[in-house]
C-alpha positions as CSV (number, residue, x, y, z in Angstrom):
1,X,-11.8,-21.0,2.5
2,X,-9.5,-23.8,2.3
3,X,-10.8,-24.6,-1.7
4,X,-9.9,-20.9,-1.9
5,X,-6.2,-21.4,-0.9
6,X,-5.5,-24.7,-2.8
7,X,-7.1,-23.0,-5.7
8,X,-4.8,-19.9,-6.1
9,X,-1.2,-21.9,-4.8
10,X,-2.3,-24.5,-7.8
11,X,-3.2,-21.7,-10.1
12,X,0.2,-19.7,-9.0
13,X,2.3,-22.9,-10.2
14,X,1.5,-21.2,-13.6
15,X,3.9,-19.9,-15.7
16,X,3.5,-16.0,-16.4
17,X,2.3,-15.3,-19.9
18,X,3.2,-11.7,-21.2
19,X,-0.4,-10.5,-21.0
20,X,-0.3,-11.6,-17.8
21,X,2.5,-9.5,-16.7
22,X,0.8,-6.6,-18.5
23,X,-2.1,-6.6,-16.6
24,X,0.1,-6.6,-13.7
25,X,1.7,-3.8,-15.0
26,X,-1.3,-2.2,-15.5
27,X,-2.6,-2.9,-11.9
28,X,0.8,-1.0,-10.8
29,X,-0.3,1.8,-12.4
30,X,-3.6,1.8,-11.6
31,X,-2.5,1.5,-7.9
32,X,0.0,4.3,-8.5
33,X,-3.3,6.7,-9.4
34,X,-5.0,5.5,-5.8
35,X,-7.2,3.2,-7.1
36,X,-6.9,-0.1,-5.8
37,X,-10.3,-2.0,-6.5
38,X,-9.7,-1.3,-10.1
39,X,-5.8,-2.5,-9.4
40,X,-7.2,-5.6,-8.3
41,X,-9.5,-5.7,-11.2
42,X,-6.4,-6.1,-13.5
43,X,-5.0,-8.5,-11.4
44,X,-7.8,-10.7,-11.1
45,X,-8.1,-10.3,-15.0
46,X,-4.2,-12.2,-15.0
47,X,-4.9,-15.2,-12.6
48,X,-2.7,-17.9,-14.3
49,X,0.3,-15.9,-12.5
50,X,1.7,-16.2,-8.8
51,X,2.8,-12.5,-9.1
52,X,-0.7,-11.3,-9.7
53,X,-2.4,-14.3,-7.3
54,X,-0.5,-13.0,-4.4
55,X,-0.5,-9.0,-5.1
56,X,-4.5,-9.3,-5.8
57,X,-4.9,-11.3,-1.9
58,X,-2.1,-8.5,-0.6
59,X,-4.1,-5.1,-2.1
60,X,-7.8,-7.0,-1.6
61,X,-5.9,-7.7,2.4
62,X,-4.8,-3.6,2.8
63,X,-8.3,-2.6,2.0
64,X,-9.9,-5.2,3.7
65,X,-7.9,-3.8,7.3
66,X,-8.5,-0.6,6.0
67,X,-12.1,-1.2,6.5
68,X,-11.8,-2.8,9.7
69,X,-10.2,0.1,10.8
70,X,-12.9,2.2,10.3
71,X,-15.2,0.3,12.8
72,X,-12.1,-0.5,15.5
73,X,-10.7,-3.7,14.4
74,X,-13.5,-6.3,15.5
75,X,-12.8,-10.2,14.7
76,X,-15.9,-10.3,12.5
77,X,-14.2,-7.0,9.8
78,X,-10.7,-8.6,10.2
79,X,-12.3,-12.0,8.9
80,X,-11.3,-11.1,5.1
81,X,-7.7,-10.2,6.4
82,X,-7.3,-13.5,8.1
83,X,-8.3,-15.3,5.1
84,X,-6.4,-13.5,2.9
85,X,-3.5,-14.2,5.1
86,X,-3.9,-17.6,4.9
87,X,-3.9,-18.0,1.6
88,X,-0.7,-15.8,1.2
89,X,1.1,-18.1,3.9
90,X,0.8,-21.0,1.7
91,X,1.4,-19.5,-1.4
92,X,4.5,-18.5,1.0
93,X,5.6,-22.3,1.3
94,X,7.0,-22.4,-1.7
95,X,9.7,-20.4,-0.6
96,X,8.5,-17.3,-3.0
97,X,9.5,-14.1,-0.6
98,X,6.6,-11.9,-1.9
99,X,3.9,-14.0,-1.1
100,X,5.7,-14.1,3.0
101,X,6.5,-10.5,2.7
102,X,2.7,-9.6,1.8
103,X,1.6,-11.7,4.6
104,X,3.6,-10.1,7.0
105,X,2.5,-6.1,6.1
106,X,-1.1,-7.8,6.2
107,X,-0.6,-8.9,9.9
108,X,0.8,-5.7,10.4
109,X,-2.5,-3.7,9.0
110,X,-4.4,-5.9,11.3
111,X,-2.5,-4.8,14.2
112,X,-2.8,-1.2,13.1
113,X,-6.5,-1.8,12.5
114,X,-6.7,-2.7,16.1
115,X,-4.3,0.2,17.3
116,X,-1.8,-2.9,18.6
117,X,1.2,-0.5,17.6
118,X,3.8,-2.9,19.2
119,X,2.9,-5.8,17.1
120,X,2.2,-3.6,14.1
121,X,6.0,-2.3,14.5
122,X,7.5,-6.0,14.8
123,X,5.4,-7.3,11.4
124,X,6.7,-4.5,9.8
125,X,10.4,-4.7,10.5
126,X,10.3,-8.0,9.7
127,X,8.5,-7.1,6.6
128,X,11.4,-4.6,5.6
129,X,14.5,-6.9,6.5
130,X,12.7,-9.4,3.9
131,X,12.0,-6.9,1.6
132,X,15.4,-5.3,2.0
133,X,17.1,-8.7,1.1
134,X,15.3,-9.3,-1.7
135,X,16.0,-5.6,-3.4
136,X,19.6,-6.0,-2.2
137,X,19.3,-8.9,-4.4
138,X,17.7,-7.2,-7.6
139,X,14.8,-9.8,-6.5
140,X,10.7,-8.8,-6.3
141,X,9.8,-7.3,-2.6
142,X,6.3,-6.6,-1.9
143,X,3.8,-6.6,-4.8
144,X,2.5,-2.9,-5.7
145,X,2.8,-1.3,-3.0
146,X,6.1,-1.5,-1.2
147,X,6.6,-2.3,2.5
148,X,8.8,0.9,3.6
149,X,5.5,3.2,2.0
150,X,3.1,0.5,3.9
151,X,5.0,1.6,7.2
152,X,4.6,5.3,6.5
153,X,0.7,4.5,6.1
154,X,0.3,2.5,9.0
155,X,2.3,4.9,11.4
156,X,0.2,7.7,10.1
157,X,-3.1,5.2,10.3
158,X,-2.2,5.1,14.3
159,X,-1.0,8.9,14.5
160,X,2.4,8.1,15.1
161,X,3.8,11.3,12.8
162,X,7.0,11.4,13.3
163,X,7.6,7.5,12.5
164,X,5.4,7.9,9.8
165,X,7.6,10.8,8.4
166,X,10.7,9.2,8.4
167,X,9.3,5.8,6.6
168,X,7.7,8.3,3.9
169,X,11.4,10.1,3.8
170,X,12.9,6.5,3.5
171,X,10.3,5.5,0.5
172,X,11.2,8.5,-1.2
173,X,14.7,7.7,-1.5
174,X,14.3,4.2,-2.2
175,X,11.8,4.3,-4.9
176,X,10.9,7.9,-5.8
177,X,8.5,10.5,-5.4
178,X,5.4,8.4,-6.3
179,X,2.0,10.1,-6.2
180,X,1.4,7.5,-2.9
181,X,4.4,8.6,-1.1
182,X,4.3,12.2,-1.7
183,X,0.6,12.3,-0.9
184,X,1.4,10.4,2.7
185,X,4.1,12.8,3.7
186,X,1.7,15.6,2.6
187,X,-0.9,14.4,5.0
188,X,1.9,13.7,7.7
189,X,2.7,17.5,7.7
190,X,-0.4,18.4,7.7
191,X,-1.1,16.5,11.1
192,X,2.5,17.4,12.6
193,X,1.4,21.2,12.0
194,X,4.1,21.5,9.4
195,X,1.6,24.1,7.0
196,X,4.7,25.0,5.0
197,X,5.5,21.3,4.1
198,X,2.2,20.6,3.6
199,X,0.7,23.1,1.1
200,X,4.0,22.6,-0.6
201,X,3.8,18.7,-1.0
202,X,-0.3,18.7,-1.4
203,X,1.2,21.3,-4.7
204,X,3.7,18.9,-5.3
205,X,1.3,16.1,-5.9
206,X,-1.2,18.6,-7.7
207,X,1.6,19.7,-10.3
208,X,2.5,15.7,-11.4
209,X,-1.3,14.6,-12.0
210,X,-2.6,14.1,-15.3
211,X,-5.9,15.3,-15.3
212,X,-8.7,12.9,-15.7
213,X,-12.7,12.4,-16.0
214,X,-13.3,12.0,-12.6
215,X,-10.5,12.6,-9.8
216,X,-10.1,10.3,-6.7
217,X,-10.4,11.9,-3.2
218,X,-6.6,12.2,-2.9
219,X,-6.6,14.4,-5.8
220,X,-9.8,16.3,-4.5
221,X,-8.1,16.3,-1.0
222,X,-5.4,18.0,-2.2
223,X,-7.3,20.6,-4.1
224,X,-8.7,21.2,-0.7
225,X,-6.1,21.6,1.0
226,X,-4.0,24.0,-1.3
227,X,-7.4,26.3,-1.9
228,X,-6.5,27.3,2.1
229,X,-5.6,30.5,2.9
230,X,-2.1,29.7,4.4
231,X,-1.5,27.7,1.1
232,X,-2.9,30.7,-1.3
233,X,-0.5,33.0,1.1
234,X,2.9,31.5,0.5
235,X,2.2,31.4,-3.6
236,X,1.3,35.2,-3.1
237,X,4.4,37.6,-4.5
């Protein structure tokens, strides 16, 4: 582990090259279209670059907790969190905000992962004051995947809905109706018992997708979800 973390903060004293910052580009993208393993893929693919060292450890981190959710949190799933951590604290020491600001939404998913919703809620708003800082000052926040839509997926992730609503709200009119956000307030109406706001942002997220071989659950989830009768209802004249 520690070879690991001298290995990427040497690497991330690397300049940038311009493929690099395409594949980083691409990653976004990727990202954007739910697919994170292929997101981290790209970045992995542009190593020599601190913005794609510390955004592959941040995504690799979120799906790492997301796992450890799935079987409540133990030490042993949460291992891969904790490293990835690490490794983000001392790319962090630098005095680079992302790298920080990715560590702190990562200690947050671990508290979520463990249902720990106080702690989750303080990583997080210290997350967002960083974050808010740096976009104030036209500077980088968190890599990918901002914080503010991180807090709408972790409130939902602990079935807090009505937090979760308002950080989706928030994300939307800070950075747009992205395919992640609109999809997350979809699934928030849906558990709030909102049907109207839910078959119409499940459409909403149906209407922007470019088709492609082979959709991602999202996308089939949504299909789902809209093929309902209360959905099929309110399209019917």
């Amino acid at each position: 582990m520690v070879a690991a973390i001298l290995s990427a903060v040497l690497v991330a004293q690397a300049p940038c090259a311009p493929e690099a910052m395409r594949l980083v580009s691409e990653a976004s993208v990727r990202a954007a279209r739910f697919n994170l393993a292929a997101a981290i893929e790209s970045l992995h693919a542009a190593a020599n670059c601190e913005s794609a060292i510390v955004a592959a450890w941040y995504l690799q981190g979120l799906l790492d907790a997301r796992a450890a959710a799935s079987v409540g949190g133990t030490a042993e799933s949460l291992a891969p969190v904790r490293k990835a951590i690490s490794v983000l604290e001392q790319l962090g020491r630098a005095g680079s905000a992302p790298p920080e600001i990715a560590r702190l939404v990562l200690h947050a998913a671990a508290a979520a992962a463990q249902t720990e919703r106080d702690e989750m809620r303080l990583y997080l708003e210290s997350a967002s004051q960083l974050e808010f800082v740096q976009e104030a000052a036209g500077l980088a926040g968190a890599p990918i995947i901002t914080v503010v839509e991180m807090t709408g997926a972790l409130w939902l992730q602990v079935d807090r809905y009505d937090e979760a609503r308002r950080a989706y709200e928030e994300a939307e009119r800070r950075h747009g109706a992205t395919p992640r956000i609109v999809l997350g307030s979809a699934r928030v109406s849906a558990r709030l018992g909102d049907t109207v706001s839910a078959c119409a942002g499940y459409r909403r997220l149906l209407d922007s997708w470019v088709s492609s071989e082979m959709e991602p659950p999202e996308i089939v989830e949504a299909r789902t979800h809209v093929a309902r009768p209360e959905c099929r209802l309110m399209t019917t004249p």
